[in-house]
N, C-alpha and C positions, 0 to 999 in steps of 0.2 A: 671381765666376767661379771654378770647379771645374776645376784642372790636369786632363788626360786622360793626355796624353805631354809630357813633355819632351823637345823636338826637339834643342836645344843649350843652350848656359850661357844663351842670350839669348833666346830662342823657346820657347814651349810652346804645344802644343794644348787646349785648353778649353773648357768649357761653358759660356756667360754665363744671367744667370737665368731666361731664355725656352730654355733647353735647348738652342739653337741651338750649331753647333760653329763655334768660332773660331780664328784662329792669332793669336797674340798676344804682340807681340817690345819688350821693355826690357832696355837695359843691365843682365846679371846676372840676369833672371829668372828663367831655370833654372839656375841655379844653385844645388844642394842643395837643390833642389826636390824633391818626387813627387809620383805621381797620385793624387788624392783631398783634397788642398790648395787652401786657397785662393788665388787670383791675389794675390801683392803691389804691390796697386794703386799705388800711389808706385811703382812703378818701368815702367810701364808708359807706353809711348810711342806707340804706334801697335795697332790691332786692326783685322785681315782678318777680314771677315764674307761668306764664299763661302758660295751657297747651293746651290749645284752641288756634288754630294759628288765628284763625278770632279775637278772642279777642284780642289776641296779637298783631295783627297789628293796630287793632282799636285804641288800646292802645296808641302805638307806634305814630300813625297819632296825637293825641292832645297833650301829654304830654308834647310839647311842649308850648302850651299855657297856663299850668297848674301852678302854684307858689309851689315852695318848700314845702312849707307847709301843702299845702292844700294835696302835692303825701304823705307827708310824714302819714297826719291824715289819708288819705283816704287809705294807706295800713295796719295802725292799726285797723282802722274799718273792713276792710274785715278779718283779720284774726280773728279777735274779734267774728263777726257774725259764721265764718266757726269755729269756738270751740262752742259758745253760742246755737247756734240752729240748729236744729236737721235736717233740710232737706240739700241736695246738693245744696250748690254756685254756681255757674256757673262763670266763670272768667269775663266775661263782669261787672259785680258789679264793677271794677275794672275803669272801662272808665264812666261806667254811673254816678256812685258817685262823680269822681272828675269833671266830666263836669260838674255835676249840684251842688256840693259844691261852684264851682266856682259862679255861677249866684246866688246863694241863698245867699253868703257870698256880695256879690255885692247891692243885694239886699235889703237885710236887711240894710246895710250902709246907702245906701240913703233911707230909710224909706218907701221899697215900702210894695205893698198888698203880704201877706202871704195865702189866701182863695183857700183851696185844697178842690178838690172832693172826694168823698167814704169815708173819714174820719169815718163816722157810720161805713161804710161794717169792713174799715183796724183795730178798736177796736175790734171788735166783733166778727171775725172770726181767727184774725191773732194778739192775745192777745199777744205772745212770740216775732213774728217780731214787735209789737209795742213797746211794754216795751224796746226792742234793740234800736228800732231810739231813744224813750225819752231820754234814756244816752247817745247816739248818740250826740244828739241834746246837752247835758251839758255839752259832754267831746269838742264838738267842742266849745262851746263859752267859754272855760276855754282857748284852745290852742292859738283858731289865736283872742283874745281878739273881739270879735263882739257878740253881742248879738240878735242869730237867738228866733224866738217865737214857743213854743210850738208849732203849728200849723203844722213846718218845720218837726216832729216829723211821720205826715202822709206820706209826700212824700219820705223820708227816707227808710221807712217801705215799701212804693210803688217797691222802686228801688231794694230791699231783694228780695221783692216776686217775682217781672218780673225777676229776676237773680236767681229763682225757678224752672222758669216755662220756658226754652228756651231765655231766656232777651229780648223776642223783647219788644219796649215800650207797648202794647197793653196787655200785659199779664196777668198782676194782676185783670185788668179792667175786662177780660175774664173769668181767674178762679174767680173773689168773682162773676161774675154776673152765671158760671153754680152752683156754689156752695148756692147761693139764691133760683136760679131755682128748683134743687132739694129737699131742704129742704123746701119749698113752696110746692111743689108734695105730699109730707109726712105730711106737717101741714095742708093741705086742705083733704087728704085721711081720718082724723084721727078728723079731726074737732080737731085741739090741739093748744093748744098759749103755744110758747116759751118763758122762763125763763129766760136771761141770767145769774142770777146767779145760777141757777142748773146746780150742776157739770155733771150730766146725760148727759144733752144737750151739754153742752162745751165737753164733748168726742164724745156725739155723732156730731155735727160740725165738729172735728178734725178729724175723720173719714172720713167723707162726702169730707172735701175740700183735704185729700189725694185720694180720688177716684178723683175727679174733675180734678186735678192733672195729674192724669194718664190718665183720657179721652182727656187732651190736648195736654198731650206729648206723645200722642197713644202707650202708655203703657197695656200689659193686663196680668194680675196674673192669670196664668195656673198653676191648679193642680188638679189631679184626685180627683176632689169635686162632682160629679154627683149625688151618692147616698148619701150621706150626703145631699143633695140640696132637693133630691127626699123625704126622712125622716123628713127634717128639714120643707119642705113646707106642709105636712101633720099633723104635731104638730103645730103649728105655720101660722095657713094658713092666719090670718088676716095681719100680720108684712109681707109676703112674696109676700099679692097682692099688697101690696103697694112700694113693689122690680118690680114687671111687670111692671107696670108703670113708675117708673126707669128707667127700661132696656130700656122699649119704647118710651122712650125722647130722650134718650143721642145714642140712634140707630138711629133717625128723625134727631137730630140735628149734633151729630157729626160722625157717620157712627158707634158708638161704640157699638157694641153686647158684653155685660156682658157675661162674665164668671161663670162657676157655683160656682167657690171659689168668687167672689164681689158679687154676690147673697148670697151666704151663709153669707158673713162678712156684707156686708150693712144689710141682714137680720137679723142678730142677734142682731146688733148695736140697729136697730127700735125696736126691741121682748125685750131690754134691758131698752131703754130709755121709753117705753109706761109704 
């Protein structure tokens, strides 16, 4: 690997031998380093391979403020999440974690308030990124000895889903509140009270918030589904009026016209769970 910048005595920027840029942090290795050197590989602990240049520079901009420890936990958690669970990372995880590791870990020392919002929604919707921050949350007060509170467990979970969904901060906020929207749409259509423990619901949720998903990241699943839509709505016609109405929200609210394949699949999801 070929130094770029030296970020601090411990971090530099680099090219690895596929030209690709990396951040690349060992005790001392920028130290009396420059750009055009080769990486001291013996010293070398951990390498970020962000393939997102915005992320990457984002990156690049704090990691300087960041403590060894906290780069080193917060790149075992990111690859941890990108094996554990099942949706795409987005490199940004990478700057949001360790910035807000940092304040949280600060935090918690001086004995401040832990009191996060959506805590309901982020259980209940996003049961897999939750169970991830809770060992999140016990694999960090094992490492840098602090003892963050359950609590930290939601925000954690927050920072997976907005690094889901595009990373802006605002994201997660977004999809649980369309993913509420909707399934409000279908429990008012239907006159029905949700379970949380009926596994029906929890697939059918899981469903729902990868549509939700996709109407934010203006995603659409095209596939010649038309007459299967046409068949399906005639067998089935109570489960599919309450797909119109669907369609006619998330077209009001976020310009999205459903597909006749998310007709067909939110439809059958509903013709499944009733």
């Amino acid at each position: 690997m070929i130094i770029r910048r030296v970020l601090n005595n411990n971090v530099v920027d680099a090219l690895d031998d596929s030209l690709q840029e990396v951040i690349v942090f060992g005790k001392g290795l920028g130290f009396r380093s420059k750009p055009g050197e080769r990486v001291d590989q013996s010293l070398v602990e951990k390498v970020f391979r962000l393939e997102d240049d915005a992320a990457s520079r984002h990156f690049a901009s704090i990691v300087d403020s960041i403590p060894a420890e906290i780069l080193t936990a917060t790149a075992d958690l990111v690859a941890r999440a990108r094996t554990e669970l099942s949706a795409k990372i987005s490199d940004s995880l990478y700057a949001s974690l360790a910035d807000h590791f940092v304040f949280a870990v600060q935090r918690a020392r001086d004995g401040g308030d832990f009191t996060v919002p959506l805590a309901v929604e982020v259980r209940r919707y996003y049961p897999s990124e939750y169970a991830f921050a809770k060992s999140a949350v016990a694999e960090l007060n094992s490492r840098l000895d602090v003892e963050l509170p359950e609590e930290e467990a939601t925000s954690i979970a927050l920072h997976v889903i907005n690094a889901q969904v595009g990373g802006a901060a605002d994201s997660a906020a977004r999809l649980m509140e369309l993913t509420h929207s909707i399934l409000d749409i279908v429990r008012l259509h239907f006159g029905l009270h949700y379970d949380d423990a009926d596994s029906s619901y929890l697939r059918f949720v899981t469903h729902v918030r990868f549509f939700a998903q996709r109407v934010l990241l203006g995603e659409t699943v095209q596939r010649d589904d038309a007459e299967l839509l046409r068949i399906l709505t005639e067998q089935k016609p109570t489960a599919f009026a309450s797909v119109d109405k669907v369609d006619a929200f998330v077209k009001r609210s976020h310009g999205h016209a459903m597909s006749a394949s998310e007709k067909v699949y939110l439809g059958l999801h509903i013709a499944n769970f009733l």
